[in-house]
N, C-alpha and C positions, 0 to 999 in steps of 0.2 A: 430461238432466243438470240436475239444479238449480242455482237461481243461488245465490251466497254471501248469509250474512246474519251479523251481527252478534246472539251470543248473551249475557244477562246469567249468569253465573257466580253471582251473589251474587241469593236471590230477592228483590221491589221487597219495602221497609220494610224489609227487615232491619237496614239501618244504621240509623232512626230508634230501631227499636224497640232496639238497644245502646243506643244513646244516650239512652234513656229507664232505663233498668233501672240506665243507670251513674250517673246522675241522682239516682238513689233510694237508693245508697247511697254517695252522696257520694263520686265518684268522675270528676273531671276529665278529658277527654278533649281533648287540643289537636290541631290540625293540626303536623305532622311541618314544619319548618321548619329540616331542614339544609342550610348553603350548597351550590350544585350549582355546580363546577367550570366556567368558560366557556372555551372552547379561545382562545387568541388568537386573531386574524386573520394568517395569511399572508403578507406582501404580495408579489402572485407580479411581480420584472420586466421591463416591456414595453419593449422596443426599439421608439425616436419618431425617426421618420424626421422630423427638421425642412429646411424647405426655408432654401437657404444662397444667397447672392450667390456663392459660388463655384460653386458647383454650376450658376448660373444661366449664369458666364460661359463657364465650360468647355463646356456646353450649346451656347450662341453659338457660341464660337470653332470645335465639331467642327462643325458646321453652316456655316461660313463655307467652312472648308477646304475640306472635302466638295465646294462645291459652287466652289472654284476648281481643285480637282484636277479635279470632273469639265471643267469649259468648256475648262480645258489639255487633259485629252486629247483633248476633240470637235475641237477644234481642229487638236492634231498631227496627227490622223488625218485631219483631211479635206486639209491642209496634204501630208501624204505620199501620199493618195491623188491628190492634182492631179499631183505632181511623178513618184509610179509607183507605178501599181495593185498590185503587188508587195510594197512597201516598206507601202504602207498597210495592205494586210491582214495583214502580216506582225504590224504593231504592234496591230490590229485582233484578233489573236490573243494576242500577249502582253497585251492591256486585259483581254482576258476571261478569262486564267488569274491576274491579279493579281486581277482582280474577284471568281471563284470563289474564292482561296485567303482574301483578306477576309471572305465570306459564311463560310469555315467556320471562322477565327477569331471571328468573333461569334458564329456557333452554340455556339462550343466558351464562350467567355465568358460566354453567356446558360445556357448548362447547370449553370456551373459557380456560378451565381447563385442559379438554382434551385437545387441541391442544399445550397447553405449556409442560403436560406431553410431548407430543410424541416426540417435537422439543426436548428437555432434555435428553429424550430415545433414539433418534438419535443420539445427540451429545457423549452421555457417549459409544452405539454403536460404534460409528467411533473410541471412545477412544481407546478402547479396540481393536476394529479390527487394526489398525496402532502398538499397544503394542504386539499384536500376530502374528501380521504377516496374518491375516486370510485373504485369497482371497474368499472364500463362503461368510462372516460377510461384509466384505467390496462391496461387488455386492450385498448382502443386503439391508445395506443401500442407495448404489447410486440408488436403484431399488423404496425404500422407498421414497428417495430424491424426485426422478421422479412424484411419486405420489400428494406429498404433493405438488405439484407447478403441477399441471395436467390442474388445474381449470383455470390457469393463463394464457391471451395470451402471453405476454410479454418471457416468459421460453418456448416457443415452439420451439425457434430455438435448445436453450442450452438444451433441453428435446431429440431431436429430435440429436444432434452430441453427447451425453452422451448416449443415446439407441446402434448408430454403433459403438461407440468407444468400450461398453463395451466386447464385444466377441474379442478382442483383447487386452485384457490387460490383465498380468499376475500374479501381483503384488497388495498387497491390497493397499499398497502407490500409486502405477500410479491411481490404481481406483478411487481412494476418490480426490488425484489430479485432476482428468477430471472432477468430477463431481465440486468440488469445481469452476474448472475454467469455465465452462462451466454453472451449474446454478447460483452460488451466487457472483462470479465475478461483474457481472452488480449491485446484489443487493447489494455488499459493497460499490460501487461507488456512488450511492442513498444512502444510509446510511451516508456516509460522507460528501455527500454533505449535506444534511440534519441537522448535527452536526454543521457543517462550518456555515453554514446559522443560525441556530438557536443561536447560539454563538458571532456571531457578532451582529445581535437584541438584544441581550443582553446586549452587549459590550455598542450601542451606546445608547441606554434607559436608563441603569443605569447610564453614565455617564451626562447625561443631567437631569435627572431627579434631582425636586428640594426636594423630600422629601424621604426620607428611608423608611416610609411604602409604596410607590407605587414601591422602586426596590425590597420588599422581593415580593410584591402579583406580578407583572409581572416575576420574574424570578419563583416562585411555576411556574404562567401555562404556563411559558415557554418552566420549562422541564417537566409538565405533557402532553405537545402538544409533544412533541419532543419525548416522551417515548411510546405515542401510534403511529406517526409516524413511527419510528424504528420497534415498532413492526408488524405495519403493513407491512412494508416491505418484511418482511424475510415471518412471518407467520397469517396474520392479524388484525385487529383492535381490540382491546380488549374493553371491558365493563365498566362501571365503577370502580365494582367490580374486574374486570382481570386487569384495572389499577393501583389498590391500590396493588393486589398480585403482579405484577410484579416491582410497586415501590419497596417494601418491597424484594426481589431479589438483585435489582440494589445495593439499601442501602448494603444489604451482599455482594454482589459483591466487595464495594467500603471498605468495612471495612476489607474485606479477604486478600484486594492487598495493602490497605494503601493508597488508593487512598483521604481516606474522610480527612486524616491528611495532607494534601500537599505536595505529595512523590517528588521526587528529580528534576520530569520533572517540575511539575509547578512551584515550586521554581526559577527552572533556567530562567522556563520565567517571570515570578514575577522579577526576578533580570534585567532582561532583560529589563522591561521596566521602571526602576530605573529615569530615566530622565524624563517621563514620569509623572510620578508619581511626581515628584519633582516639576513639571511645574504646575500639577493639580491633586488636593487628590481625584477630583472625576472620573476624567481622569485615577487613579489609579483604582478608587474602577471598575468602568467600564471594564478596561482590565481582574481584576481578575475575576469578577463575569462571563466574556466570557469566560475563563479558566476554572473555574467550571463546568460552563452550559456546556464545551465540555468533560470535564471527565464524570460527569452523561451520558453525551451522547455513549461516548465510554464502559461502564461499559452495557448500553443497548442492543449497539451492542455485547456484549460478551455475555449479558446472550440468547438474541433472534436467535440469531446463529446457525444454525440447527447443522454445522459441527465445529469442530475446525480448527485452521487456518493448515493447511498441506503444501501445496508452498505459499502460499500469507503469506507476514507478516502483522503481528496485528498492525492497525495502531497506531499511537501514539499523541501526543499535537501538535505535531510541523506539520502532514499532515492533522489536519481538525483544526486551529487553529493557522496555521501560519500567517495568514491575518491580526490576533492584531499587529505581529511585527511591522507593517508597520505604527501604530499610532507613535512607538518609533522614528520611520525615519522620520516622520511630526512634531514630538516636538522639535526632534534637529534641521530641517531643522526651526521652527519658533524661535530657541532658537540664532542656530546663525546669 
């Protein structure tokens, strides 16, 4: 097999000799000097784990505890061992099933750590493979995608049309395109429904409800249901612990986009149901608090989201959320 070489297409002097011949009869030849298009720069974002004095204390403080819960129970135990062999081992056994069921509460919390990593690691991936242009990075990730929904039967089909699609595609945009349409297509569709649903329960509870402490405590676990929902959808169910991290997300989320200030969509529906609201202040407070419960929900779906959105657009208030309007069209219908 020969090795490759580099062949001239054009034989050597050709170009001088044009440019001699063009010479002779007055005949100007310039270099080609049209502006060549330079793509932006990207800029893909990296979540910066800064180190925090809180972080430092909390550190401390479990480390403190830790280590007076254990000397307490060396103690009881050797305390009820003196007083009867019986009683000691007894609690000698309850230390060891509080100690296992601890060990697989942190297991379960460290799983659940790593799998927010990777979905984060995936998404910032696709960032960048779409801003490069990478066809290697972008089969990648669809490869990764694959993985991570392996477990699942539901993704077999779109597992299984993103496997043959991908040896035909050539582009890292088609690629992350297929794989988006093809796995998470269905799971946006459960996501919003999800949002939709959980936001009208809100809607109609707050507005019936005759006291303000039972709408703040059902709307918290409305959208602490709602936020391990979502997340179980895309990447599964989280923990106690992996619920509070990934409140703690959504919140940034929501403060990054302006969401948590009442950016222009809610307003307009806030405005929207103006008669509404006129008819009934709880009728109001109701529609808004359904409005909220669907941005937290929308901010969950952004952050659980393995990919960015590449053909699908991100939904918005008015597609899991449109179903309040229709209170507005019941107040005028009773109005007039």
């Amino acid at each position: 097999m020969k090795a490759p070489r580099a062949i001239r297409l054009d034989p050597a002097g050709t170009a001088p000799a044009i440019a001699a011949d063009a010479r002779e009869h007055g005949i100007a030849i310039r270099p080609e000097s049209e502006p060549i298009d330079t793509a932006e720069p990207v800029m893909v974002p990296v979540a910066r784990r800064r180190w925090s004095w809180g972080g430092l204390f909390v550190a401390g403080l479990s480390g403190f505890l830790t280590l007076s819960i254990g000397v307490w129970a060396e103690r009881t135990i050797v305390s009820l061992m003196n007083e009867s062999p019986v009683l000691g081992y007894a609690a000698l056994a309850f230390a060891g099933l509080a100690a296992l069921a601890l060990l697989v509460m942190l297991a379960r919390v460290l799983r659940d750590i790593l799998r927010e990593r990777k979905v984060e690691a995936l998404r910032l991936r696709a960032t960048a493979a779409l801003a490069g242009s990478s066809l290697t990075e972008a089969q990648a990730v669809a490869e990764d995608l694959g993985r991570l929904y392996a477990s699942r039967a539901d993704t077999a089909r779109g597992r299984a049309l993103l496997t043959d699609s991908l040896p035909q595609l050539f582009a890292a945009r088609d690629v992350l395109t297929v794989a988006e349409r093809s796995l998470l297509a269905p799971l946006d569709a459960q996501a919003q429904a999800q949002i939709a649903q959980a936001a009208r329960r809100v809607s109609l509870v707050t507005a019936v409800s005759p006291r303000a402490l039972i709408d703040v405590v059902f709307v918290l676990v409305a959208c602490a249901r709602l936020l391990r929902t979502i997340a179980g959808i895309y990447a599964g169910r989280p923990g106690t612990l992996g619920l509070i991290r990934l409140g703690r997300q959504v919140l940034g989320h929501l403060v990054v986009t302006g969401g948590i200030a009442a950016g222009d969509a809610v307003i307009q529906q806030v405005v929207g149901q103006g008669l509404a609201a006129r008819l009934s202040a709880k009728l109001g407070e109701g529609v808004l608090n359904g409005l909220l419960t669907a941005r937290i929900g929308l901010a969950a779906l952004a952050v659980c989201r393995p990919l960015p959105f590449v053909e699908a657009t991100p939904p918005t208030l008015g597609d899991v959320a449109g179903d309040l309007t229709s209170w507005r069209g019941a107040a005028e219908q009773g109005a007039s």
